[in-house]
N, C-alpha and C positions, 0 to 999 in steps of 0.2 A: 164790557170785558168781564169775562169769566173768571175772576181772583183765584177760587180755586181750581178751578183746570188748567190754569196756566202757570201756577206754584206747583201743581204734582209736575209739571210739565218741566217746570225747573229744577225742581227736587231730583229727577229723575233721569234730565239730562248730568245736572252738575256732579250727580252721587255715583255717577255711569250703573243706574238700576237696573237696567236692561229691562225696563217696560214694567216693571213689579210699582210703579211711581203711581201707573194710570189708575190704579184699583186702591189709593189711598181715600181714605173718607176723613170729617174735617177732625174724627176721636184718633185716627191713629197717632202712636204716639214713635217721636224722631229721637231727640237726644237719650242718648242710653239705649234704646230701643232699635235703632238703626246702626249696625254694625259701622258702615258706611262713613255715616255720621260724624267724626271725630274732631277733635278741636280745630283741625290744619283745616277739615273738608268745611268748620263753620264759616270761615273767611273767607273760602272759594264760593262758598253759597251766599254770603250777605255780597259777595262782588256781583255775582250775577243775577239777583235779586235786585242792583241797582241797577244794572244795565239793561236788564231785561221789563223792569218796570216805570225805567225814570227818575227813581228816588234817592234820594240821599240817606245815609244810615251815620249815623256819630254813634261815635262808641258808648257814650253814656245812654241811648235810646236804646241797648237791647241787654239783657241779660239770661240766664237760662231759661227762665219760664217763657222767653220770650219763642225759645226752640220747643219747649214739650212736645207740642202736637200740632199737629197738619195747620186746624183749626186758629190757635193762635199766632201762628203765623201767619197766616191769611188774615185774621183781624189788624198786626203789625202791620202788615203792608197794606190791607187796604186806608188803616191808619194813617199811611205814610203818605197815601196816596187822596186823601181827602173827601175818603166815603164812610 
């Protein structure tokens, strides 16, 4: 499994990017940075983050660094996900 191609793929569906998700690399950066992005759209995204990878997310396991950029999120979930 491609972590990152399948997180822009999330990213992009969940933020309704309209395709701008596909040309993310792992430095771009989300929170603040993505309009999109907002508190309400974080919870829509850690839902389908779980759903779409399997994983579980408790609330004390993420905080904003955890959103910055493409990249550390893709380390969280690959994290989450035992790679």
């Amino acid at each position: 499994m491609n972590i990152a191609r399948e997180l822009n793929l999330v990213l992009d569906e969940t933020l309704s990017l309209g395709g701008r998700g596909a040309s993310f690399t792992r430095d771009t950066a989300l929170l603040g940075a993505i309009p999109e992005l907002d508190s309400m759209a974080v919870v829509s995204l850690i839902t389908a983050l779980e759903q779409h990878f399997g994983i579980m997310v408790d609330d004390d396991d993420i905080d904003g660094s955890t959103f910055a950029t493409v990249g550390s999120l893709a380390d969280f979930v690959s994290s989450k996900l035992g790679n």
